[in-house]
C-alpha positions as CSV (number, residue, x, y, z in Angstrom):
1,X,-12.4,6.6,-15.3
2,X,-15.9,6.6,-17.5
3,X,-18.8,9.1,-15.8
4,X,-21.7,6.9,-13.7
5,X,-24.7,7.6,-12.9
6,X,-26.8,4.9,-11.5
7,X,-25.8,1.2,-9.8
8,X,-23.2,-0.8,-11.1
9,X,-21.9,-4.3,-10.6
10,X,-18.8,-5.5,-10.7
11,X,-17.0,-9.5,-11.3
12,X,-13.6,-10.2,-10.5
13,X,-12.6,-13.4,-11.3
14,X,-12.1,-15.5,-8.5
15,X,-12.9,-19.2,-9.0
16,X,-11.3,-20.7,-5.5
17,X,-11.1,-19.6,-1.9
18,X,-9.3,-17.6,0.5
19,X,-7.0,-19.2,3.0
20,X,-8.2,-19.3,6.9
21,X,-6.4,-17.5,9.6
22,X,-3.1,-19.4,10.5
23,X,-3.1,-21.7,7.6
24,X,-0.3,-21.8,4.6
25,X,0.4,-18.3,2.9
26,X,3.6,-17.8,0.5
27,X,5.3,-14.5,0.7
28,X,6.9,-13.5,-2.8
29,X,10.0,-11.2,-2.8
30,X,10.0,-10.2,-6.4
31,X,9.3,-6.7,-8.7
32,X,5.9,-5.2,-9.5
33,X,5.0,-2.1,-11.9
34,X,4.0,0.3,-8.6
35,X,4.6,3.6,-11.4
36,X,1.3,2.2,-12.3
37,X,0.0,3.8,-9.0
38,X,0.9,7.7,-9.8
39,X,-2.0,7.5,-12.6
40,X,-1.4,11.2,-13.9
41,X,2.2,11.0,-13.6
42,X,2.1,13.6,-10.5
43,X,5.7,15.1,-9.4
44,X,6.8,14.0,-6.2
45,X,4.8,10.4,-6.0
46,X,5.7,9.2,-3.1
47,X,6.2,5.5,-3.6
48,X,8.1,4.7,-0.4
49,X,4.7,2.4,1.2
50,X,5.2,0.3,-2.1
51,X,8.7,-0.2,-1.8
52,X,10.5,-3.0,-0.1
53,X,7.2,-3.6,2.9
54,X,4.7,-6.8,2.5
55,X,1.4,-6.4,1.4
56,X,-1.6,-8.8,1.6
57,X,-3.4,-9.6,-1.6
58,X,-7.0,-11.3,-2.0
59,X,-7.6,-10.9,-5.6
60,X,-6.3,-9.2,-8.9
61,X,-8.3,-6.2,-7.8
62,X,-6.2,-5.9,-4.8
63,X,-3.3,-6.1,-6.2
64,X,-3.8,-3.4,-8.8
65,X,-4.4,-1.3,-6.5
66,X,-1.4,-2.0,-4.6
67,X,1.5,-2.6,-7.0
68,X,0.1,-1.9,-10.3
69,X,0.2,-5.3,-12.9
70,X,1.6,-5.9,-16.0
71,X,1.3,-9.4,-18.2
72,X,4.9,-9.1,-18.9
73,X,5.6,-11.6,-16.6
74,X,8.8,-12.2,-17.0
75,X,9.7,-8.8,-16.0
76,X,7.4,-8.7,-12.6
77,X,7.5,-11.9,-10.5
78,X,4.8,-10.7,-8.7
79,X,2.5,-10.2,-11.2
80,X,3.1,-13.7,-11.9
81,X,2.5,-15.0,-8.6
82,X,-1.1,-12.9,-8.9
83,X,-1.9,-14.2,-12.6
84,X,-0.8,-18.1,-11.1
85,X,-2.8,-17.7,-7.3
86,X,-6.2,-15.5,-8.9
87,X,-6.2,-16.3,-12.4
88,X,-4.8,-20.2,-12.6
89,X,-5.5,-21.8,-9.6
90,X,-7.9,-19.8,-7.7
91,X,-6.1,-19.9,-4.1
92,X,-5.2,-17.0,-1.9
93,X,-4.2,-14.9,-0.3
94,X,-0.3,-14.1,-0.8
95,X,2.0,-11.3,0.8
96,X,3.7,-9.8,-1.8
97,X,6.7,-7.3,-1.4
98,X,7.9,-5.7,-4.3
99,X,11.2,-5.0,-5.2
100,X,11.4,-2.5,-8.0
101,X,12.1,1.2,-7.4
102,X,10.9,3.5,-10.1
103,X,13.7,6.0,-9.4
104,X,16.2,3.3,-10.6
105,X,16.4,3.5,-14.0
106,X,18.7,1.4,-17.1
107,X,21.2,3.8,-18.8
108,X,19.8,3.3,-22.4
109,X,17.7,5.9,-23.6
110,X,14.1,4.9,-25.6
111,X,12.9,6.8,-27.8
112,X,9.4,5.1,-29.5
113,X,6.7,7.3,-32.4
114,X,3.3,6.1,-31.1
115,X,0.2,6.8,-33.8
116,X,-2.4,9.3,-32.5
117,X,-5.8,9.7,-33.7
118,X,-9.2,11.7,-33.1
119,X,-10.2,14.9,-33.3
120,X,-7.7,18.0,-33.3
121,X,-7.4,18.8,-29.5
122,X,-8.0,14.8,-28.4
123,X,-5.5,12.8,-30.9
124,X,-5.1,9.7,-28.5
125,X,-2.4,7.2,-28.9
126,X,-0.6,4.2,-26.9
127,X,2.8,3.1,-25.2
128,X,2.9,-0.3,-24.6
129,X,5.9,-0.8,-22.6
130,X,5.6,-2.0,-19.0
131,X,8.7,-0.7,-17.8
132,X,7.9,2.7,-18.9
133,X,7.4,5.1,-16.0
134,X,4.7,7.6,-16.4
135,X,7.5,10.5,-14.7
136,X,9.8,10.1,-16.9
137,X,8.3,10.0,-20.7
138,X,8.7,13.3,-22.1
139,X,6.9,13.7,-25.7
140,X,7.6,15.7,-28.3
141,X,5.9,17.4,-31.5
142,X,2.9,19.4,-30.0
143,X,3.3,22.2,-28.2
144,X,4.8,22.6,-24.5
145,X,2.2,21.3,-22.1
146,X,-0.2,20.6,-25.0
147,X,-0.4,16.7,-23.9
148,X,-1.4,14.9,-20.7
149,X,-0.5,11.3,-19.9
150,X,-2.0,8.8,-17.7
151,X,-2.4,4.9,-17.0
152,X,-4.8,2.5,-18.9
153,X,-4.2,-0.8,-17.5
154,X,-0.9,-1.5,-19.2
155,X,0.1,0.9,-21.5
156,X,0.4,4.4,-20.8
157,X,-2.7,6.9,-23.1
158,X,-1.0,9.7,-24.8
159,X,-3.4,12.3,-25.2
160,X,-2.9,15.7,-27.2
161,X,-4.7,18.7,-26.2
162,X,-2.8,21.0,-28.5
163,X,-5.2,22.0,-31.3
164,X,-3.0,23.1,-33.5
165,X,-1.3,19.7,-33.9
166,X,-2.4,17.7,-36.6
167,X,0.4,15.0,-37.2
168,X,-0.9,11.6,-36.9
169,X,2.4,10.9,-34.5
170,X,4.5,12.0,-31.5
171,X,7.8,11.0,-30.2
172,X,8.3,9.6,-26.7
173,X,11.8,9.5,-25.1
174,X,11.9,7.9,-21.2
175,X,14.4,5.7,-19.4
176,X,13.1,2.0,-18.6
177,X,12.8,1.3,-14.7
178,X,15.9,-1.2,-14.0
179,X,14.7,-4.5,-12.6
180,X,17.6,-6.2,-12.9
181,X,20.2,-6.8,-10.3
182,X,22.0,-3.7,-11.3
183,X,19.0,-1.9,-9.8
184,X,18.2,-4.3,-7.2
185,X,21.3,-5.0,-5.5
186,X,22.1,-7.8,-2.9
187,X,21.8,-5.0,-0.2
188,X,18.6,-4.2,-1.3
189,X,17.3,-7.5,-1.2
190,X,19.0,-8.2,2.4
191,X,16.6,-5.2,3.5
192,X,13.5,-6.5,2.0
193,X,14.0,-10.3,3.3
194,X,15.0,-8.4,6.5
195,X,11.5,-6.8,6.7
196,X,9.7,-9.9,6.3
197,X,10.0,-10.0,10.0
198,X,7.3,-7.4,10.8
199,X,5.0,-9.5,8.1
200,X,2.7,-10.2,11.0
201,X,2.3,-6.9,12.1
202,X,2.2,-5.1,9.1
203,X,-0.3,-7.5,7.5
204,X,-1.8,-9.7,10.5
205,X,-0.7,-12.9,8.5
206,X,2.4,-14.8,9.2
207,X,3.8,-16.5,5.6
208,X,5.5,-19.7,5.6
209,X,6.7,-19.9,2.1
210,X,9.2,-18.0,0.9
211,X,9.1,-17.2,-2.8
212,X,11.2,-14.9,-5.1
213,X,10.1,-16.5,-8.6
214,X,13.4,-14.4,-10.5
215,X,15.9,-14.1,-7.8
216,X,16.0,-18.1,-6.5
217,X,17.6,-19.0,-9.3
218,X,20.8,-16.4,-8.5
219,X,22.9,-17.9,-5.5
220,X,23.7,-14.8,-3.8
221,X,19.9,-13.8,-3.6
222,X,18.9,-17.7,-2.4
223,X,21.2,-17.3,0.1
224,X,19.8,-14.8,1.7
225,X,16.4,-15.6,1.7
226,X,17.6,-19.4,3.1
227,X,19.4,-17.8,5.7
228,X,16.3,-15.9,6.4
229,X,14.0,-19.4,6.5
230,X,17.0,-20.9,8.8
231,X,16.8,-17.7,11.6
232,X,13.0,-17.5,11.4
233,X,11.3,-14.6,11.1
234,X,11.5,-12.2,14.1
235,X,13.9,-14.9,15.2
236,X,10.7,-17.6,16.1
237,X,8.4,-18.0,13.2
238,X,9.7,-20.9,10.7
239,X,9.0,-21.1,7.2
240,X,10.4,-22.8,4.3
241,X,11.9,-21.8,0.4
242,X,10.8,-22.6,-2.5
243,X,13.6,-22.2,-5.5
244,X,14.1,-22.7,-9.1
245,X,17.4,-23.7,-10.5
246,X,17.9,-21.4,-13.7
247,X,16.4,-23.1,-16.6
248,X,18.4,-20.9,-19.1
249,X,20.3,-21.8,-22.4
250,X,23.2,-22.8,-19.7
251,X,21.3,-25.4,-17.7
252,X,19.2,-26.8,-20.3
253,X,19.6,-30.3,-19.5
254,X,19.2,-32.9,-16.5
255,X,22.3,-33.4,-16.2
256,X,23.2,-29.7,-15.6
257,X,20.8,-29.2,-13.4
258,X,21.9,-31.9,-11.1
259,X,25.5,-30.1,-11.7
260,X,24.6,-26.5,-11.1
261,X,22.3,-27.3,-7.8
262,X,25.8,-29.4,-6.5
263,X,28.2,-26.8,-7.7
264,X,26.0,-23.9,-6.1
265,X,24.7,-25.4,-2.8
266,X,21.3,-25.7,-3.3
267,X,21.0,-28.2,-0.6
268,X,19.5,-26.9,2.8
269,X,16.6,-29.1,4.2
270,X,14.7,-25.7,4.6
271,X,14.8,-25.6,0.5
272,X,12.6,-27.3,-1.8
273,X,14.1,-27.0,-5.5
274,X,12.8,-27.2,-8.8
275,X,14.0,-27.5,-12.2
276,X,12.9,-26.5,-15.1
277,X,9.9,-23.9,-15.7
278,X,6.5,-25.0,-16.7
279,X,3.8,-23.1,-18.9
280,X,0.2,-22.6,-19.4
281,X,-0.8,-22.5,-22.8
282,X,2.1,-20.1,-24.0
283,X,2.7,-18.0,-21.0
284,X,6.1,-19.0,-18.9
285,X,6.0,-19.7,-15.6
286,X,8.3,-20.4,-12.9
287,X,7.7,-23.9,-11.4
288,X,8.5,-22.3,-7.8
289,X,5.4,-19.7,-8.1
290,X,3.1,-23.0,-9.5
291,X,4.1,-24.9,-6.6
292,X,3.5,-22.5,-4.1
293,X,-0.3,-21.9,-5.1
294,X,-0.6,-25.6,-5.5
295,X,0.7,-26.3,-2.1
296,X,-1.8,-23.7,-0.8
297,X,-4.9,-25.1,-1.9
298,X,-3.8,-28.1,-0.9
299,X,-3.0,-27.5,2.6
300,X,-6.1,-25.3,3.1
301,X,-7.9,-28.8,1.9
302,X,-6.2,-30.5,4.7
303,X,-7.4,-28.5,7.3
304,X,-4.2,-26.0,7.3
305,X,-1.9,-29.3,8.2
306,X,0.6,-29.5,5.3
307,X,1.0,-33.3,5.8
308,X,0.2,-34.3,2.3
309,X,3.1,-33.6,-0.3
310,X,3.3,-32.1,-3.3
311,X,4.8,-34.8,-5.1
312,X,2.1,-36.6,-7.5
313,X,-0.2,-33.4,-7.5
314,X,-1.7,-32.3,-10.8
315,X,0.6,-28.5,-11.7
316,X,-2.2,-27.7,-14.3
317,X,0.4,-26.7,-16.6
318,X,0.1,-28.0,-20.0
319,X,4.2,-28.4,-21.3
320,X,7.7,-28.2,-19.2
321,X,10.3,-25.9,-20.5
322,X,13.0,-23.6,-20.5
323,X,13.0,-19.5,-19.7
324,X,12.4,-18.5,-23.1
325,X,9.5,-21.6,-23.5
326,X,11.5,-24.6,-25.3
327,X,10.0,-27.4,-25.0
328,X,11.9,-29.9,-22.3
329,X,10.7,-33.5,-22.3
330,X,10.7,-35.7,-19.4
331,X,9.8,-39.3,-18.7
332,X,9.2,-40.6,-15.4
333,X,12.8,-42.7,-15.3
334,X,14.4,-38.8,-16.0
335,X,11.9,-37.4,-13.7
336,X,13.5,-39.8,-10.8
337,X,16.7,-39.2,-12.1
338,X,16.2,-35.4,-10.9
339,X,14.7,-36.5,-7.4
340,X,17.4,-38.6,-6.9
341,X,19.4,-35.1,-5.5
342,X,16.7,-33.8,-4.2
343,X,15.5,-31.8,-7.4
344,X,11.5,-31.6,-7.3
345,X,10.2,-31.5,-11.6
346,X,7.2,-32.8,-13.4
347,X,6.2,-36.2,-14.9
348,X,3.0,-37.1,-17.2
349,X,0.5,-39.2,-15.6
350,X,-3.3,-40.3,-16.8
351,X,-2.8,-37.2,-19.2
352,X,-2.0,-34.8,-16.6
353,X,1.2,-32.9,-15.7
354,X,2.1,-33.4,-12.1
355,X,4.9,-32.4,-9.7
356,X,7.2,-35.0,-8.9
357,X,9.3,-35.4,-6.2
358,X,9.0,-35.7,-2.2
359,X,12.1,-34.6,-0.7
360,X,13.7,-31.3,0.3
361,X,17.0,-30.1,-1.4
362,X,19.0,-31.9,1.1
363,X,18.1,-35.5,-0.6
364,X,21.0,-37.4,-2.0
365,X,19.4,-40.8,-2.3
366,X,23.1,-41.8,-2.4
367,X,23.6,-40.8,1.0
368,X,19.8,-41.4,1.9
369,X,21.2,-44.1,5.0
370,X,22.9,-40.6,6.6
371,X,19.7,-38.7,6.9
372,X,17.6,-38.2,9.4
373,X,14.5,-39.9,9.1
374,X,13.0,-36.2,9.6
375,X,15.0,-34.8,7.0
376,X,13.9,-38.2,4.0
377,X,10.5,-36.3,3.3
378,X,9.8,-32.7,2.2
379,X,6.4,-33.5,4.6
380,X,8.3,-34.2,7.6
381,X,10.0,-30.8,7.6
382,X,7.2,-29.1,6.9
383,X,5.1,-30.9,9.7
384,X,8.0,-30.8,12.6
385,X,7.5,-26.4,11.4
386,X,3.6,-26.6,11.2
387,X,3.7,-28.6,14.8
388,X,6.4,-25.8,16.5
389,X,4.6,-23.1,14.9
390,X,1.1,-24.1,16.4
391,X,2.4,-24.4,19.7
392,X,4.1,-21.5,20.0
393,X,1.3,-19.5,18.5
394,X,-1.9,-21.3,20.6
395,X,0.2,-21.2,23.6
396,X,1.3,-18.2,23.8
397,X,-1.0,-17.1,26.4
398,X,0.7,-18.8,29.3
399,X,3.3,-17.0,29.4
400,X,3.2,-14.1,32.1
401,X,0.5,-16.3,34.0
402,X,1.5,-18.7,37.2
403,X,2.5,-22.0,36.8
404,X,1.4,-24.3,39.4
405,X,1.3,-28.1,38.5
406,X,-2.8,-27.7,37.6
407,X,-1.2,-25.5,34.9
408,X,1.2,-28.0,33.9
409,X,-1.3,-31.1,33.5
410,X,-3.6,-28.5,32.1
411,X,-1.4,-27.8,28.8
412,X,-0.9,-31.6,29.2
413,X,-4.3,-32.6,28.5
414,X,-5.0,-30.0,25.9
415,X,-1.8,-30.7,23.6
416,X,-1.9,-34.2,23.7
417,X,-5.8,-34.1,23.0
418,X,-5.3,-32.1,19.8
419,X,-2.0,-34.6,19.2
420,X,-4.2,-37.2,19.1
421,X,-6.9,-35.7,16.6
422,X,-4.0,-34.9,14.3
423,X,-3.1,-39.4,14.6
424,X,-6.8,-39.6,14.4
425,X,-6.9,-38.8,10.8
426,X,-4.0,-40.0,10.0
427,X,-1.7,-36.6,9.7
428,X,0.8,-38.1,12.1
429,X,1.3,-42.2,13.5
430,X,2.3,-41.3,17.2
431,X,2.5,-38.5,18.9
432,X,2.8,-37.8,22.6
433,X,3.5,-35.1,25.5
434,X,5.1,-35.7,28.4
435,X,7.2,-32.8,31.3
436,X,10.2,-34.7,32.2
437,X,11.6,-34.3,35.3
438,X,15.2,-34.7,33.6
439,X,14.3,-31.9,31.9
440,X,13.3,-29.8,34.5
441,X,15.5,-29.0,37.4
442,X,14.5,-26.7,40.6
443,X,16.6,-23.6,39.5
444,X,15.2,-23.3,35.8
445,X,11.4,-23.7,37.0
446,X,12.5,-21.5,39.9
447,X,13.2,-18.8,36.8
448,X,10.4,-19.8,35.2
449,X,11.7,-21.6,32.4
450,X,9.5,-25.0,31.9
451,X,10.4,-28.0,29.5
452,X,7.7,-29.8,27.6
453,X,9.0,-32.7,25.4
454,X,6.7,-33.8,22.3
455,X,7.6,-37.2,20.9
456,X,6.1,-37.7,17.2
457,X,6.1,-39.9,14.0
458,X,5.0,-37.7,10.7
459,X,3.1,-40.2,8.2
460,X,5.3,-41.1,5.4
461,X,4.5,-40.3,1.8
462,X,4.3,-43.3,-0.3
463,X,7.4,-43.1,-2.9
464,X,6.6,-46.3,-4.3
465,X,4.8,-49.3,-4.8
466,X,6.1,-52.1,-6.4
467,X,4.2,-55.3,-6.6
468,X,5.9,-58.5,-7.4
469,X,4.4,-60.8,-10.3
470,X,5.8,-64.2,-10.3
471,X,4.7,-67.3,-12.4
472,X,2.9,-70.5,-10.9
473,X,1.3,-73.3,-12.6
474,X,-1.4,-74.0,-10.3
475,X,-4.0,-72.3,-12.4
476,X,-3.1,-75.2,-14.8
477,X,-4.9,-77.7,-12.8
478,X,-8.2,-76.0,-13.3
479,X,-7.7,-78.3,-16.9
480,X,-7.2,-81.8,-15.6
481,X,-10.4,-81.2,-13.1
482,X,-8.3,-80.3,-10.1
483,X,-8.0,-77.6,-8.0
484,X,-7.2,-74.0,-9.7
């Protein structure tokens, strides 16, 4: 850090907003550089607070200070979902819980000459690798303990102190941290998901996207975070996934993508899907991650009611490609192709690339007559969750109290007043509350157990408009003096 003396000012860039209390927050399940955080390499850096536990970000400040960052993106999914949320889009907050452990490291030795220069006692040099941990780099050529080593941003600064050492290099051996799934097994991950149930007291915000930008894509690691979304968190909470299908040298085409998302079950009405990867000028980036920060802003626009889908909305991206950034080009007719099995991608309208697609993974349109018409549109699921969730959070208060019939007509009044503000502009067509004697017998309200039913209609997103053209000759009589 430089010496100050005086006042200083400091700008983070920060374009957008933060998020209100209760309204949508994505929690990403991915790896972060956290060996960032021991700057000085100390022994014995406890990194167990960083490891495998949610933490709330507002800004790429924050997140520095909480899990390091890196521009290598396509090592650390979470340093893409910061560079996507606080340098992109301008939307937060996110929970982020990272995933890499910088005691797991790859087999494979490095061993890297970085150039050193300056004055005899203060050569300085560079490694720029991001999975280098500062622990574990031992250098070689001056003298034993005539170096010191510490973090600037991304690389880590070599500096020699040994005055005697006047080559113009050094040798560095270290052992990469292991981010891949070698390092961060299937049990591993069950733990994390597992923690996302104390996200609310850990953090004091309660996520309701569930992101993991480099592990949706592998079927054992979706599975778990689905069957996570389909228990709830802490067993009440609902929340939904958003997944990538691989967009890799194997699944480089439409065709299989629609194969691989059959053949590995990506079809849970709790899962929105994507295929393939989009990018920003030349920097990769998973569609998933994109969505997610899109779908924030967009909400918080709506007042925190997600009922207005993502399909149609401007990405920002500028192409649509593979992993490793080929080019993949889609018209609209193969853009509908993909939504026609409930595969969410991109399509090129009034010059700007935009997600396309409204339904959830569960969407076969050849078996759209055998779903519910709850389950047709991804903004119906994500509306019946936003309604249950409100309740249970807003009435949560009742419980413990008395419940005399006062009480009863009391919750009454309130929920069907804010029902109807919701049909007022236009976020639902119906919606009523009723306590049904049917659903209430003497022995459960004797226990205390009460029954309130809610009757609703969510507000369809327009798919399509087709307007029908059709030949007359009537404008012909305008020419004979009759009537046009």
């Amino acid at each position: 850090m430089d010496y100050k003396h005086g006042v200083y000012g400091e700008h983070e860039k920060f374009s957008g907003k933060l998020g209100s209390e209760g309204a949508t927050i994505p929690v990403y399940l991915d790896t972060a550089p956290v060996w960032q955080l021991n700057t000085m390499g100390a022994a014995g850096f406890d990194y167990t607070p960083y490891i495998g536990k949610p933490m709330l970000v507002k800004g790429l400040k924050v997140a520095k200070s909480l899990m390091g960052y890196s521009e290598a993106l396509a090592s650390f999914g979470l340093c893409e979902a910061v560079y996507v949320h606080f340098g992109l889009r301008g939307t937060g907050p996110i929970l982020a819980v990272n995933l890499a452990d910088p005691s797991k490291l790859e087999t494979a030795e490095q061993t890297v000459t970085v150039t050193v220069s300056g004055a005899a006692g203060a050569k300085t040099g560079y490694l720029k690798d991001p999975l280098a941990a500062i622990e574990h780099i031992a250098v070689t050529g001056p003298a034993e303990g005539g170096y010191t080593l510490e973090y600037e941003e991304d690389s880590v600064k070599i500096t020699v102190t040994d005055e005697e050492f006047s080559a113009s290099s050094v040798t560095l051996t270290y052992h990469r941290v292991d981010v891949s799934q070698t390092a961060i097994t299937t049990e591993a991950y069950q733990a994390a998901v597992d923690g996302l149930d104390y996200c609310d007291v850990q953090t004091g915000r309660r996520p309701n996207l569930l992101v993991s930008p480099r592990f949706s894509g592998i079927p054992a690691y979706h599975a778990i975070l689905l069957a996570k979304a389909a228990e709830k968190l802490g067993g009440k909470w609902e929340a939904i996934t958003l997944s990538d299908i691989p967009s890799t040298a194997a699944v480089n085409t439409r065709v299989l993508a629609k194969t691989w998302k059959s053949t590995n079950n990506y079809g849970s009405d709790l899962d929105k899907v994507f295929w393939p990867c989009c990018k920003s000028e030349s920097v990769v980036l998973h569609a998933s991650t994109v969505a997610a920060a899109v779908l924030e802003d967009l909400d918080e626009t709506a007042g925190g009611v997600p009922y207005i889908s993502l399909d149609n909305k401007n990405s920002g991206m500028d192409g649509v490609c593979l992993e490793s950034g080929e080019d993949v080009l889609l018209c609209e007719r193969d853009a509908n192709d993909l939504n026609e099995v409930g595969i969410t991608t991109f399509n090129v309208l009034n010059s700007e690339r935009r997600f396309w697609g409204c339904h959830m993974a569960n969407y076969a349109f050849a078996n759209e007559e055998n779903i519910d018409p709850e389950y047709l549109q991804d903004t119906s699921v994500r509306m019946a969750i936003y309604l249950r969730n409100y309740r249970k959070e807003h009435y949560a208060d009742s419980v413990g109290n008395p419940m005399a019939r006062r009480d009863i007509d009391a919750i009454l009044a309130s929920i069907q007043q804010w029902l109807n503000g919701l049909v007022g502009a236009g976020k639902l067509l119906y919606a009523k509350v009723s306590f049904e004697e049917t659903e209430n017998n003497n022995s459960s309200m004797a226990a205390g157990d009460f029954v309130f039913t809610v009757a609703d209609t969510f507000t369809p997103t327009a798919k399509s408009l087709t307007f029908i053209d059709h030949y007359t000759a009537d404008g012909l009589n305008a020419l004979t003096g009759g009537e046009s």
